[in-house]
C-alpha positions as CSV (number, residue, x, y, z in Angstrom):
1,X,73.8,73.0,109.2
2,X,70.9,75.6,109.3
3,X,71.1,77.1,105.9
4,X,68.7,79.9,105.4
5,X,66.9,81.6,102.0
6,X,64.9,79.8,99.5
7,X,64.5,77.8,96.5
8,X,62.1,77.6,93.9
9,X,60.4,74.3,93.5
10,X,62.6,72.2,91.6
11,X,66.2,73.8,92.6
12,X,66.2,71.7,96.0
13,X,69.2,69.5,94.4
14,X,70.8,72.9,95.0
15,X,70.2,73.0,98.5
16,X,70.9,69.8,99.5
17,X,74.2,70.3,97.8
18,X,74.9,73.6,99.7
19,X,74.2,71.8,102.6
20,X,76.8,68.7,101.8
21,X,79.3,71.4,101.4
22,X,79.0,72.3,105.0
23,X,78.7,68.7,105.9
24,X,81.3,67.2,104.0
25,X,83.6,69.7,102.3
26,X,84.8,71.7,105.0
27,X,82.6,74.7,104.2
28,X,82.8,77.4,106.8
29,X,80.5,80.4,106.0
30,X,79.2,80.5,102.2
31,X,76.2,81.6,100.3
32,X,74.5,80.3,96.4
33,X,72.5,82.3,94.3
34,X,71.1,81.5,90.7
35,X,68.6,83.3,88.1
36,X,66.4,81.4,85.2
37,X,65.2,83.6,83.0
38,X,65.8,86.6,84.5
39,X,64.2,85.2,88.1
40,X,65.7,84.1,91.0
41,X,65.3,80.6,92.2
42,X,68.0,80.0,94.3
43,X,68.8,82.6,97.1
44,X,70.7,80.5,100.2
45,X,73.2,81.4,103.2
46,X,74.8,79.9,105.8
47,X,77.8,79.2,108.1
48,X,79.5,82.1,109.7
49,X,80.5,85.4,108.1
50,X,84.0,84.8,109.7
51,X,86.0,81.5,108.4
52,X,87.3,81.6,111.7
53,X,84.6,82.9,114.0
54,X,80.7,82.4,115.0
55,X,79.0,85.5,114.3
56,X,76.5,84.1,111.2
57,X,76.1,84.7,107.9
58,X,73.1,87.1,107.0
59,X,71.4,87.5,103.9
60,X,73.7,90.9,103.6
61,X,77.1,89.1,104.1
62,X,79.4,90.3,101.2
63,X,82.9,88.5,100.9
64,X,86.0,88.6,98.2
65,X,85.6,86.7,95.7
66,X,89.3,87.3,94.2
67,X,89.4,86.3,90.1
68,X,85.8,86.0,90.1
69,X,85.9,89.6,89.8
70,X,87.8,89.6,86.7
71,X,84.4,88.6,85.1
72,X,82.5,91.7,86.6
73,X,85.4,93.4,85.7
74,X,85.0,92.7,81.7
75,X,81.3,93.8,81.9
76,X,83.2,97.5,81.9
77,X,85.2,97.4,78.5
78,X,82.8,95.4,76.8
79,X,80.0,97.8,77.8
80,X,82.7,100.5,76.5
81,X,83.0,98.9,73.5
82,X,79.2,98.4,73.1
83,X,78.7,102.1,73.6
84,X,81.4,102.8,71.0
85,X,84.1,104.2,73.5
86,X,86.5,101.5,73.3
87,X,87.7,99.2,70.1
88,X,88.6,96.0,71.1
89,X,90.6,95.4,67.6
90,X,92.8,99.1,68.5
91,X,95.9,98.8,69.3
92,X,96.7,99.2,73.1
93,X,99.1,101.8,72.6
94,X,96.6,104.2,70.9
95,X,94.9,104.9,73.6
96,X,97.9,104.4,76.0
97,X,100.7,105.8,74.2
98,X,103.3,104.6,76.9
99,X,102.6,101.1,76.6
100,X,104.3,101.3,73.4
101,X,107.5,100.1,74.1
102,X,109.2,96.5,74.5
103,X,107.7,94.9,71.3
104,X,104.1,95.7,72.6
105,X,102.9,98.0,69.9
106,X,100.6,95.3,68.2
107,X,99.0,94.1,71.2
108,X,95.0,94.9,70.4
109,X,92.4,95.6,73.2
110,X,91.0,92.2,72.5
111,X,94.3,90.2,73.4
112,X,94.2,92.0,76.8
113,X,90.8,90.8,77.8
114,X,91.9,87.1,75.9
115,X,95.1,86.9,78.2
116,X,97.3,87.0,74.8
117,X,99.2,90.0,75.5
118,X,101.9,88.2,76.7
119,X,102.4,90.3,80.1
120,X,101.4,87.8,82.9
121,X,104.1,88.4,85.4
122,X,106.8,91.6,86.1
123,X,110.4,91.1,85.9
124,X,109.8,93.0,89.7
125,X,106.8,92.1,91.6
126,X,104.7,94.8,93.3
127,X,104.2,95.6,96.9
128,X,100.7,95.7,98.2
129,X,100.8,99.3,98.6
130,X,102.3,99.5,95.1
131,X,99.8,97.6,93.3
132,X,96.9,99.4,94.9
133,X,98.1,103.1,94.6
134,X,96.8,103.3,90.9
135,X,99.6,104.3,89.3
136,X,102.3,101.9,90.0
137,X,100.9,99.0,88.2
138,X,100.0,100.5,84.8
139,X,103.9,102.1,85.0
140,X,105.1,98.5,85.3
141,X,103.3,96.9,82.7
142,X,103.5,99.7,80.6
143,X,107.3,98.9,80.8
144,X,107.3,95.4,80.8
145,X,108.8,93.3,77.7
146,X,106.0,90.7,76.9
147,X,106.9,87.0,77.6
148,X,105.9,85.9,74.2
149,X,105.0,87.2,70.7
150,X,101.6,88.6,71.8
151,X,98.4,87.2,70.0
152,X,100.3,83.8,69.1
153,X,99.7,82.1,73.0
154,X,97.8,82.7,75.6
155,X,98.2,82.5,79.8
156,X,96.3,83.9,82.0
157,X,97.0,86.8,83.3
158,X,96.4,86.5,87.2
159,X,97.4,89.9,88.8
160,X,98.6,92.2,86.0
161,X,95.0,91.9,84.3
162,X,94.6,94.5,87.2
163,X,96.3,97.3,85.7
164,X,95.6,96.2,82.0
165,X,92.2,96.8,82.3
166,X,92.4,99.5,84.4
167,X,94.5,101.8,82.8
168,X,92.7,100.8,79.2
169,X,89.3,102.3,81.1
170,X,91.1,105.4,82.1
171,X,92.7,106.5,79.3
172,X,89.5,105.4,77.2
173,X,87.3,107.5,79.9
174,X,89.0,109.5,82.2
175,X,87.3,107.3,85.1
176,X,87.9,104.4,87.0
177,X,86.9,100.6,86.5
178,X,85.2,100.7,90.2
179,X,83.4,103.9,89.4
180,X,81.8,103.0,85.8
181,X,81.0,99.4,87.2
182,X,79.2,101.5,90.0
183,X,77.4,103.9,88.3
184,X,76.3,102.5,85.2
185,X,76.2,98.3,85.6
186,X,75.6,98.0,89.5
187,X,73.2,100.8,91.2
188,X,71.2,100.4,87.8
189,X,70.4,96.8,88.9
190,X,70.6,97.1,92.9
191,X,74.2,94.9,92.5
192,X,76.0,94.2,95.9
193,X,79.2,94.5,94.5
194,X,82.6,96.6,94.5
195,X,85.6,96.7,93.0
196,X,86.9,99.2,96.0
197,X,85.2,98.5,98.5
198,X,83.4,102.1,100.0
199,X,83.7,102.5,103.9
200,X,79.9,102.6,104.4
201,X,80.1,98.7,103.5
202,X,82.8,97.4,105.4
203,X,80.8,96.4,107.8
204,X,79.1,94.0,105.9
205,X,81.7,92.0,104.8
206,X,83.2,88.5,106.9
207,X,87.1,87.4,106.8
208,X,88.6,85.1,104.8
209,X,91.1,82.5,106.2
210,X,92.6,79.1,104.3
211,X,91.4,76.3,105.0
212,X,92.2,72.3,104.5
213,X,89.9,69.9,103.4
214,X,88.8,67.7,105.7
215,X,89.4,63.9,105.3
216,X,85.7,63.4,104.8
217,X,86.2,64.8,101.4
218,X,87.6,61.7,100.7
219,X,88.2,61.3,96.6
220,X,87.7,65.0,96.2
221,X,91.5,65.6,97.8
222,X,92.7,64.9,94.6
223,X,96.3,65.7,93.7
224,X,97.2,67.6,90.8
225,X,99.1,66.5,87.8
226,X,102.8,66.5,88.1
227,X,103.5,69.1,85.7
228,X,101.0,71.5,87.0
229,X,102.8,71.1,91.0
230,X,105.9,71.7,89.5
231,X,105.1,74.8,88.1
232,X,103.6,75.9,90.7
233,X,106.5,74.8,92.9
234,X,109.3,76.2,90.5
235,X,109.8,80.1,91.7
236,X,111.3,80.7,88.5
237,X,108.3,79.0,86.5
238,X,106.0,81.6,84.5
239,X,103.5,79.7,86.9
240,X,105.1,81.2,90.5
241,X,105.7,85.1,88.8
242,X,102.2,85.6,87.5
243,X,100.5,84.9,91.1
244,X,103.5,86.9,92.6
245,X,103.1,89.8,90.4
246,X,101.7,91.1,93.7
247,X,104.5,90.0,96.8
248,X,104.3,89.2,99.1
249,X,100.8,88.5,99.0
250,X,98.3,91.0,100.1
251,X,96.6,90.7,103.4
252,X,92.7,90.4,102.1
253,X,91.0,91.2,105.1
254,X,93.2,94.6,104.9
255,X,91.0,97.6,104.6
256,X,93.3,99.5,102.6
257,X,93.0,96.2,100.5
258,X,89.6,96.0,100.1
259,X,89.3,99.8,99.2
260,X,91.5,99.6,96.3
261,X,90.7,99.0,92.9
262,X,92.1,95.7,91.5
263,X,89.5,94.0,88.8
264,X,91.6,91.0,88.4
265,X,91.6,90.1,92.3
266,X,89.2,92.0,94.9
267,X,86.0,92.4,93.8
268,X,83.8,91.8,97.2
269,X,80.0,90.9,96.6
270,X,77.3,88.5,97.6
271,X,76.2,85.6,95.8
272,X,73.1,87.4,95.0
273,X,75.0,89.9,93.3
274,X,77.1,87.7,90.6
275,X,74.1,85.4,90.2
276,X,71.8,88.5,89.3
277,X,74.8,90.4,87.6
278,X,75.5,87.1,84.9
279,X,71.6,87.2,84.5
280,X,71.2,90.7,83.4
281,X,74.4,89.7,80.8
282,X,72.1,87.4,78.9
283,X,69.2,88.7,79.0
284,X,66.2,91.9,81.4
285,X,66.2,90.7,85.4
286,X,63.3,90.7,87.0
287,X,62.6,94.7,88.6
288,X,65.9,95.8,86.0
289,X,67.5,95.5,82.5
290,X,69.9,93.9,80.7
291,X,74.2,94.9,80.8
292,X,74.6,93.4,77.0
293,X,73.1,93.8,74.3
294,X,72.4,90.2,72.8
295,X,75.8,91.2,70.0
296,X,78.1,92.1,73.1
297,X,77.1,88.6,74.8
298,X,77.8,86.4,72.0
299,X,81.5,88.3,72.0
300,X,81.6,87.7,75.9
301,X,81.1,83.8,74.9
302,X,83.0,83.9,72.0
303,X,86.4,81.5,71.7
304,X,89.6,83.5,71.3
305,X,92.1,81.8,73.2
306,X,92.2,78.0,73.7
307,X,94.5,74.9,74.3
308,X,97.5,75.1,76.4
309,X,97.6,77.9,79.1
310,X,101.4,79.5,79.6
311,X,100.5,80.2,82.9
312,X,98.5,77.4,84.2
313,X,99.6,75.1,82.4
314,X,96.8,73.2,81.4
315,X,94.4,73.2,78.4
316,X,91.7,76.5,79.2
317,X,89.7,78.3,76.9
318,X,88.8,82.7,77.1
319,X,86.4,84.6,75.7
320,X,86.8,88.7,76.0
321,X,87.4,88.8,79.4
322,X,85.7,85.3,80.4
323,X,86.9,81.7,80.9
324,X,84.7,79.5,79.2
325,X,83.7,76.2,79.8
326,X,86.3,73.5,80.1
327,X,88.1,70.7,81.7
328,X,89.8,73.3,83.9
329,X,86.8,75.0,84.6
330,X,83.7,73.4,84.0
331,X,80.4,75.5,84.0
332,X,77.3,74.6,83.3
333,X,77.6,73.6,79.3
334,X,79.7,74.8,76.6
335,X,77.6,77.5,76.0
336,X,79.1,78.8,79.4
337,X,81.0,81.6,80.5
338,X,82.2,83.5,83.5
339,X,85.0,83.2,85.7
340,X,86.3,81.3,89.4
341,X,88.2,82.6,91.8
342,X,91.2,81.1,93.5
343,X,90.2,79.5,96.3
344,X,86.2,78.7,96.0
345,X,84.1,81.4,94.1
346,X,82.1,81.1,91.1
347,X,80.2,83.3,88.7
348,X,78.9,82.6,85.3
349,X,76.2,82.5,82.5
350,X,75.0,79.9,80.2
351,X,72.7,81.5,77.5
352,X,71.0,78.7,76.3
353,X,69.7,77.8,79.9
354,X,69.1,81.2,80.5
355,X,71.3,80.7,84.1
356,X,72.8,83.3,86.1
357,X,74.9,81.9,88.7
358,X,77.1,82.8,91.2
359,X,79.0,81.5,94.9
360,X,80.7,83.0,97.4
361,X,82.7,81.6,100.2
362,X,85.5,82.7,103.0
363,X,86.4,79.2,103.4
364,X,89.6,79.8,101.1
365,X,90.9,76.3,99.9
366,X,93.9,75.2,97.6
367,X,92.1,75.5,93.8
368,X,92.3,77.5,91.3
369,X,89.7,76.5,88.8
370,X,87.6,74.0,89.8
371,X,86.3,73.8,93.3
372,X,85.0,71.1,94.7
373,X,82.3,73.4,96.6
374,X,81.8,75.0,93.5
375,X,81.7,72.3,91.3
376,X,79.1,70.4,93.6
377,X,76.8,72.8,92.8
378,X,77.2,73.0,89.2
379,X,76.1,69.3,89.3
380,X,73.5,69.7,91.5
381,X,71.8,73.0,89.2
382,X,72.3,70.7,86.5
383,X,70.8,68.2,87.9
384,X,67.7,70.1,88.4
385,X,67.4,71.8,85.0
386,X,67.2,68.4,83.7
387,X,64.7,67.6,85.4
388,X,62.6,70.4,84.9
């Protein structure tokens, strides 16, 4: 595999994992990125920008990254609430008076961003076109009984975190999710990163396609446990209506898709750009500044939800508007947080390592949490910090 970019001296564990993933794992186009201390060490590429094709991957390449958006996405209420614009402990309602309704008027700001509002799914899913118009999906929610007493469980909330978050920005600010996350998080620190993707970048971004594992994978093709495929398989599980909030599912590689602004599912980006955005969330980047201030990322690490996930069902942990580290998700300590997405990518912070990391791939396989891609480069960064 040619891989392309650089390491600093000491990362090459990195790069020799990136390279396995090609080798071994079935990657098909992909590209690792990771800050220390507000500089980048890792910065690597390689594969094609299609899943399916043979034009390469350039340093430029930008690709969905589906629920790893959901932890850009928080960077915009949080900064809100560090500004003073938005109180996490409010109820929802008080800022969006329609969402009143249904035994909803104590959910708080803060049980949005922990998944505890108790809205994961819609008695009637959405259509593409619905859930991307920008008003369909706050209507729905906004209507929807909750599942459970909200604030007393938690399950993550896959899809409808979309319009939760969305409309909460809106009615806090009059503007978008996509524009404040443009305007004041990313041109500020030169991010490669949309949530609705502008036409003057779509030609900068590969396709994503499924893909199997191969059989070289060997022990990673790991089956899940029993309980966890039945939910999944059950279309009347909580499991099943919280990823088909949006049905059928969307066609990613759709334009109209990519342009509309969805912070729980298609955020598009380079690795670069989640690896540099995490970075800035603990702490200045090299040629930038910081998004938090050091009060606003102890919240973003915080524990509010933990134990067993509604939705998922298995044990996960939340901060506001981050997963934390855990046997479903394992980061890079406990001190982690950030957020997968379905399929492959990664994008966290861990604080006391002062890491910024992120992934990005358009080989789409069957996980949820914990990729083995992903995961194998975790190791190998860990790996090399301890030997540092």
């Amino acid at each position: 595999m040619d891989v392309h970019g650089s390491v600093a001296e000491g990362f090459e564990p990195v790069r020799d994992a990136f390279v396995r993933n090609f080798e071994v794992l079935g990657d098909r186009g992909a590209a690792v990125a990771v800050y220390r201390d507000g500089r980048k060490v890792v910065d690597l590429w390689g594969g094609t920008r299609d899943a399916e094709g043979t034009e390469p991957w350039t340093e430029g390449t930008a690709q969905i990254v589906r629920s790893a958006t959901k932890g850009v996405a928080a960077a915009v209420p949080l900064l809100l609430h560090q500004r003073g614009l938005l109180d996490l402990d409010a109820p929802v309602g008080s800022y969006w008076p329609e969402f009143k309704t249904g035994g909803k008027e104590r959910i708080l700001v803060r049980d949005v961003l922990a998944h505890r509002a108790g809205i994961p799914a819609l008695d009637r899913g959405l259509s593409a076109a619905e859930a991307a118009d920008g008003v369909s999906g706050a209507r729905a929610v906004a209507a929807q009984p909750p599942f459970w007493e909200p604030g007393t469980e938690h399950g993550y909330h896959a899809q409808t975190y979309s319009w939760l978050v969305s409309e909460l920005v809106l009615r806090a600010t009059g503007r978008t999710v996509g524009s404040v996350l443009a305007e004041e998080i990313a041109e500020p620190l030169g991010l490669e990163f949309w949530i609705g993707l502008p036409e003057t970048e779509t030609h900068r971004v590969g396709r994503v396609a499924p893909v199997e594992p191969p059989e070289s994978a060997g022990m990673l093709r790991t089956r899940p446990r029993r309980n966890v495929s039945e939910a999944y398989a059950d279309p009347d599980s909580l499991t099943r209506r919280a990823f088909a909030a949006i049905a059928p599912l969307p066609d990613e590689n759709d334009p109209a898709y990519r342009a509309a602004e969805l912070p729980a599912s298609n955020g598009i980006g380079t690795a670069r750009a989640l690896a540099r955005f995490y970075g800035a969330t603990i702490g200045v980047v090299e040629d930038g500044a910081r998004i938090f201030t050091p009060a606003t990322t102890e919240l973003a690490a915080r524990e509010h939800s933990a134990g067993p996930d509604r939705v998922l069902v298995v044990n996960t942990r939340f901060g506001a508007g981050y997963m934390l580290h855990g046997p479903a998700s394992p980061l890079l300590s406990p001190a982690s947080f950030g957020h997968p997405g379905r399929g492959g990518s990664l994008g966290f912070a861990d604080p006391e390592a002062g890491i910024g990391f992120g992934y990005v791939t358009n080989a789409l396989a069957k996980s949820v949490t914990a990729d083995p891609r992903a995961q194998a480069l975790v190791r190998a960064l860990k790996s090399a910090l301890s030997a540092l």
